[in-house]
N, C-alpha and C positions, 0 to 999 in steps of 0.2 A: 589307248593309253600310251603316254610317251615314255619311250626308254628312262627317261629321267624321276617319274612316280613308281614307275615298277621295278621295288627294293626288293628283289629275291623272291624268292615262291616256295609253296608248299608241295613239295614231291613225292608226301605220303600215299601210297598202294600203286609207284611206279613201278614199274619191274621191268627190266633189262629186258630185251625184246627174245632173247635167246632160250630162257623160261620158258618151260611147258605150261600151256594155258592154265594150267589147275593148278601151277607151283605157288605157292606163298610169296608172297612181292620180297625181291632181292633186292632192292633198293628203298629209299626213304628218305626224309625230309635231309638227311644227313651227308646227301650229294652235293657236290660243289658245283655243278657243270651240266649239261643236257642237252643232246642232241634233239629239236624238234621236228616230225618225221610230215610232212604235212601229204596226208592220203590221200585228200580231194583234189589236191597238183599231182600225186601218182597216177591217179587212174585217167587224169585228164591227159597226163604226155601217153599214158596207153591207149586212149583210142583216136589221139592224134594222129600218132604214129603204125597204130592198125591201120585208120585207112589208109595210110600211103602204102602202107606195105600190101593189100587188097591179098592178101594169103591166111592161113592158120599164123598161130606166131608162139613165140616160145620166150618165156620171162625168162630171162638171167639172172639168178639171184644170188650167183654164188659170190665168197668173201661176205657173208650175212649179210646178200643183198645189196652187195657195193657199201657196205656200213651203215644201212639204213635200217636192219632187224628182218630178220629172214621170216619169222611167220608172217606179220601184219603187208609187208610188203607181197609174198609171195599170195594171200587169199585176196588182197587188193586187185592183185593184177587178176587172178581166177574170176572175181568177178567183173573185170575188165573186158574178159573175153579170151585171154592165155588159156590153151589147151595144154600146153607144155611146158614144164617148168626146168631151167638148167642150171645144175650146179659143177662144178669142179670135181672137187674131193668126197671119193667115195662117204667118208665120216660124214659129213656131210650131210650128201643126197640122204643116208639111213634116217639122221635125226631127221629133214624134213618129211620123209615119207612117218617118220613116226606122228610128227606134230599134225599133218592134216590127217592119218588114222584120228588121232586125240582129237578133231575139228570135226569129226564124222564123216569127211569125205569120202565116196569109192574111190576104188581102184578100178581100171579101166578093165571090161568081162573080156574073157582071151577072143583074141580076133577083132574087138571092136573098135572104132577110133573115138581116140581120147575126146574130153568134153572138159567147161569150167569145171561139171562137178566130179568129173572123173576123170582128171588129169595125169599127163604121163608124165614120169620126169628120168630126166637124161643125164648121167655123171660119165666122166671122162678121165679122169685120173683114179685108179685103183690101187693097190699094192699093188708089187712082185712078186708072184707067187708061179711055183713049181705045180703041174697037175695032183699030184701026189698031196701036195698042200693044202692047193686050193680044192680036192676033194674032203680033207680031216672038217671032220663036225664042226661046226660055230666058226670055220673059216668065214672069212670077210668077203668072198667072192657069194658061197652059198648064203652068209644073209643080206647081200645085195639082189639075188633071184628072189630068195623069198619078202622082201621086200618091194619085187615086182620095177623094179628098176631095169631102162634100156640103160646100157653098157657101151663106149665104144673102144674100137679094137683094130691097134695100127698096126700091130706084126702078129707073125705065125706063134711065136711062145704067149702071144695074151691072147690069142683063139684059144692055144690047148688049155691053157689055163682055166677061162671061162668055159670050154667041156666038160673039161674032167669037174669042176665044179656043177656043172648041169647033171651029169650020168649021175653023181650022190645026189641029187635033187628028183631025178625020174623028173625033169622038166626042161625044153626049151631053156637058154638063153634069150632075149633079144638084145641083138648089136646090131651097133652102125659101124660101116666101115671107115677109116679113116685114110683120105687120100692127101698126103702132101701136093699142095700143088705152088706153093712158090714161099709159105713161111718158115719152110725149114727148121718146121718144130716137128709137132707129133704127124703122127700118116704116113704111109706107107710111100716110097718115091715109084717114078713111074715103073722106072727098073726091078720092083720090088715088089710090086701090086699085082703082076699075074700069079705067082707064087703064094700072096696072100688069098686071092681069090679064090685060088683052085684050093687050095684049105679050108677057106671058109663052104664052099662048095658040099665038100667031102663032111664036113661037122653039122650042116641042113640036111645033107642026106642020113647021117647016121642018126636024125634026130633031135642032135645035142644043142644048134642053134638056130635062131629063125632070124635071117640076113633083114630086117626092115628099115636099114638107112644105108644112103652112101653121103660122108660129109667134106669137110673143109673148112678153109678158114682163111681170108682176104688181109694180105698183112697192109695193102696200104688205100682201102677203100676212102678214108679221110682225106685220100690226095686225085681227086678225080680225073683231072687230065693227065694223069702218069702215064699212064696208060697199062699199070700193072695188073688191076684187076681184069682186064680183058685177055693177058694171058692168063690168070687164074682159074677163069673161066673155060677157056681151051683145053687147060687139061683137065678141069675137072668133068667136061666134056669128055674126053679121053680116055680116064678110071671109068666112066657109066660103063662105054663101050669095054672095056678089060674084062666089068662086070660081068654083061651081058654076052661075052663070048665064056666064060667060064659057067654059063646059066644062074646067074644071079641077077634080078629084076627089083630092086628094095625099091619097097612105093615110095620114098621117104626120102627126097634129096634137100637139102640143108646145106648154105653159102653163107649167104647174104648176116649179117650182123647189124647194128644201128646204119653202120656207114655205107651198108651196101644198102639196105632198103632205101637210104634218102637218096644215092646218087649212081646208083647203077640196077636201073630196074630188072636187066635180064637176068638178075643175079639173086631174084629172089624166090624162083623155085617153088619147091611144094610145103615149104616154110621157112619163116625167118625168124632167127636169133634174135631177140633188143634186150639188149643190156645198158648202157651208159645214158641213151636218150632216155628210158623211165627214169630216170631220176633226176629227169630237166637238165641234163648237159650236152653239149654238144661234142660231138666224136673229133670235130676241128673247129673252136671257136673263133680262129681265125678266117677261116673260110666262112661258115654261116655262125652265129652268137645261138645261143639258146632262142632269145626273145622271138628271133627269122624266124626261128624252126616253130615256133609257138608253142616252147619248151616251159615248163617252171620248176626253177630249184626243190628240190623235197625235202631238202637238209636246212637246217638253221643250227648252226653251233652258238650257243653262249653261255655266258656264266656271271653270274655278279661276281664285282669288283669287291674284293675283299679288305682293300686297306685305299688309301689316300694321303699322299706325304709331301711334303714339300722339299726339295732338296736345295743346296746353295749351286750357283756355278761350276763350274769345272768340276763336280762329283761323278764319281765312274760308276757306274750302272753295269748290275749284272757279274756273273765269272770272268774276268780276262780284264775286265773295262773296257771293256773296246766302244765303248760309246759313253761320252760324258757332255752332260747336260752343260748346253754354251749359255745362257742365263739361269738364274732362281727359277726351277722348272717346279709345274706341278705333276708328279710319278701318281701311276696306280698298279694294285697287283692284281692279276688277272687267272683264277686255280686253272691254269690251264697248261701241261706241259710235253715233253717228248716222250713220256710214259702215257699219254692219254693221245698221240699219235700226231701231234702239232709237231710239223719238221724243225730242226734246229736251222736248215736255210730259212728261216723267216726271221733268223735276228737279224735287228738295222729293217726292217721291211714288210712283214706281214701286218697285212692291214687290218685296223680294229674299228667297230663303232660304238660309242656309248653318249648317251644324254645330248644325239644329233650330232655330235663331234665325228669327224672321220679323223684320225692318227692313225699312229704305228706301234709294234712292238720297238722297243730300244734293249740295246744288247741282246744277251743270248740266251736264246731257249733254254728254259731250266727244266729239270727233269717233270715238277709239279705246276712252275708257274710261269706266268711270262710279266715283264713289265711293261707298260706305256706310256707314252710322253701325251701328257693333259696342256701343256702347253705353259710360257711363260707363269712364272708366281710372277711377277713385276711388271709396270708400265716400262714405258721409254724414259721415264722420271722417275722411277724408283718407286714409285707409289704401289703398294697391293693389291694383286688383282686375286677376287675369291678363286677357290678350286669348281673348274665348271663341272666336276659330277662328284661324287659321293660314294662311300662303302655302302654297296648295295645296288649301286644301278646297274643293270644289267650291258653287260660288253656283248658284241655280236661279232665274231669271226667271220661267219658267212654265214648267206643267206639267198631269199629273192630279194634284192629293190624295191621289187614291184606288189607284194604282197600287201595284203590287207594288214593298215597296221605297222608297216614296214616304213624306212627313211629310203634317201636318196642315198643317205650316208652308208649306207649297209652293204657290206663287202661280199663280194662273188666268190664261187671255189675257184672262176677263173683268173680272177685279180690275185687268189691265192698262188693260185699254177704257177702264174707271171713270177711272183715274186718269189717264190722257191725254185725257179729254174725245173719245173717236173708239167704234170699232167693233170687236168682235173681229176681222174680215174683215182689216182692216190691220194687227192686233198682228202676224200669224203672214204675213203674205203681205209686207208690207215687208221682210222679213228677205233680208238682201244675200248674195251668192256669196261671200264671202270666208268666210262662215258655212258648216262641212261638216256634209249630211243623212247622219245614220249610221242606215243601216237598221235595225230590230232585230223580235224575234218568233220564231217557231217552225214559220211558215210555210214549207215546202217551195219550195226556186224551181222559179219555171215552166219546164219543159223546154221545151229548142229544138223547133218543130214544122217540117218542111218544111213552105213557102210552097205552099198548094192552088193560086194564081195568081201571073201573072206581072205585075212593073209594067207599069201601061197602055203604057206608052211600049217596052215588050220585046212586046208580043201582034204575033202574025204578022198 
């Protein structure tokens, strides 16, 4: 069907991806706008990208999935072949371990290595919490154990922390260590890592945690002959060894991210991270495009076109005017705005398609809408030219190209990067909840499995 017959759509028993399976649909025909989520291009860049990776692998979904809806992506990729699932923020990891509880999945038996159906998942940012604290009842640390969550842990005050929350637990921790080795973010510097070791050391022995990862993180694996990631590598070679003289042996070394699976093989270990390739981008579309990588977009933003107007010449368009229509233009408004995560750098620029037209947004991002240029109202003779699309046809921000169904005309997240001056990661991952993910694909849903285990916090 072409953009130009298909007037808007029916969005009754949508619901915003973030919804617990059994919730009552949050949204309804009464949305303006919709992210479409395409699942049968998610699992395809997941076993793309597995083989190359030839290890276990670990979905990233955190930021709800890069913007794409954290349950349906995250059981996607489970049945993709993901053992591991990674989020960021403790809030987070809790909600998804509660949604696959709700989907029936186990939780992996103590000792055992994780599975699709009984996946481990990994958070990395926590509060800041005092032992003292993070021991008190319905602390955020103890229902991250009981939760069954591996934890990681770059200094000696987020070891005691996560103890003293174990000892009220009468349970193990599991953490990964976290070694700085050239991003200068979180982990431990090298200066710093025998100290954390022999702590972490002395908390295995007492009990209180079980060392099963040593990690990192490649800040410039997109830039392949830098040659950075080969010191990255060195020293994260270096923390094993700091490890292993402190008697710490974690089966569980973890590097490599999208950019290091594709171009630096020694770097991918006893698993790899993929975050940005599942969802058809490329980590440096400059260097290889998605298409190279045998990548495909999972996002489609659009929205029908709400109005249709014709303006005279020289009429200023938008807040400010900063952009005014050089002939009798035909404008449309598009509910699409900075509160729904569309950058304000795409006024003057960000690319639109509707009814096979490729334009632009003109002026500036409004908080709800945007506007576009439909093109000349008039010939070179003054004569009327009709408005080439209509209230109702659907506008495409991004998308694949190449999709069943799809134009030539249909704009990329990376065409979006371009024109916002930023990164594909923020085109598709800024996009706001008022924005609903509609699933779509051919993919079977995962049937309910009974739970092999019980939450930590229910074990006799």
């Amino acid at each position: 069907m072409s953009p130009r017959r298909a007037r808007g759509w029916d969005n009754t028993g949508v619901s915003h991806l973030q919804d617990p399976p059994d919730a009552a649909p949050a949204r309804g025909p009464a949305t303006t706008s919709r992210a479409v989520i395409d699942l049968d291009a998610l699992a395809h860049n997941a076993h793309v990208l597995a083989a190359v990776a030839g290890t276990p692998w670990m979905a990233v979904v955190k930021a709800d999935a890069y913007g794409h809806g954290l349950l349906p992506v995250a059981t996607t990729c489970l049945d993709a072949g993901a053992t591991w699932l990674g989020v960021a923020q403790l809030d987070e990891a809790l909600r998804l371990r509660a949604l696959l509880d709700a989907e029936g999945l186990a939780r992996p038996l103590p000792g055992a290595a994780p599975s699709s159906d009984a996946p481990r998942i990994l958070c990395w940012l926590a509060p800041v919490l005092d032992p003292a604290r993070a021991a008190a009842p319905g602390s955020a640390l103890r229902r991250a154990l009981r939760a069954d969550l591996d934890l990681s842990v770059s200094t000696p005050d987020q070891l005691a922390a996560l103890a003293g929350a174990a000892r009220a637990e009468r349970a193990p921790a599991r953490i990964h260590l976290k070694a700085d080795t050239g991003m200068s973010r979180a982990g431990a510097v090298a200066e710093d890592l025998p100290a954390l070791a022999g702590a972490a050391r002395a908390a295995r022995d007492a009990g209180d945690v079980d060392v099963v990862g040593l990690w990192s993180h490649l800040s410039r694996a997109d830039e392949p002959a830098c040659g950075s990631t080969e010191e990255h590598l060195a020293r994260f070679l270096a923390a094993e060894r700091v490890l292993a003289e402190a008697g710490l042996r974690p089966p569980i070394r973890h590097l490599a991210a999208t950019g290091g699976l594709l171009w630096h093989p020694d770097t991918r270990l006893d698993l790899v991270r993929i975050g940005i390739g599942l969802y058809g981008l490329s980590p440096n579309p400059d260097l290889a495009p998605a298409a190279s990588l045998d990548l495909h977009p999972v996002m489609r933003l659009e929205a029908p076109l709400t109005q249709v107007k014709r303006v005279p010449a020289g009429r200023a368009v938008s807040y400010g005017g900063t952009w005014r229509a050089p002939t009798d233009r035909w404008l449309a408004l598009v509910p699409l705005g900075y509160a729904d995560g569309i950058p304000r750098a795409a006024a003057d620029g960000g690319p639109v398609a509707v009814a096979g037209l490729r334009t632009t947004i003109v002026g500036r991002v409004c908080m709800d809408q945007v506007v576009i240029d439909l093109g000349p109202a008039v010939d070179a003779e003054g004569r009327p030219l009709a408005a080439p699309a209509a209230a109702g046809d659907v506008a495409v921000l991004w998308g694949d190209p190449r999709a069943a169904g799809a134009g030539p005309a249909t704009p990329t997240a990376d065409e979006w990067a371009r024109a916002c001056a930023t990164i594909n990661y923020e085109i598709v991952t800024r996009l706001g909840p008022r924005v609903p993910r509609v699933p779509t694909g051919s993919r079977p849903a995962r049937s309910r499995r009974p739970a092999r285990t019980a939450p930590r916090g229910e074990r006799a």
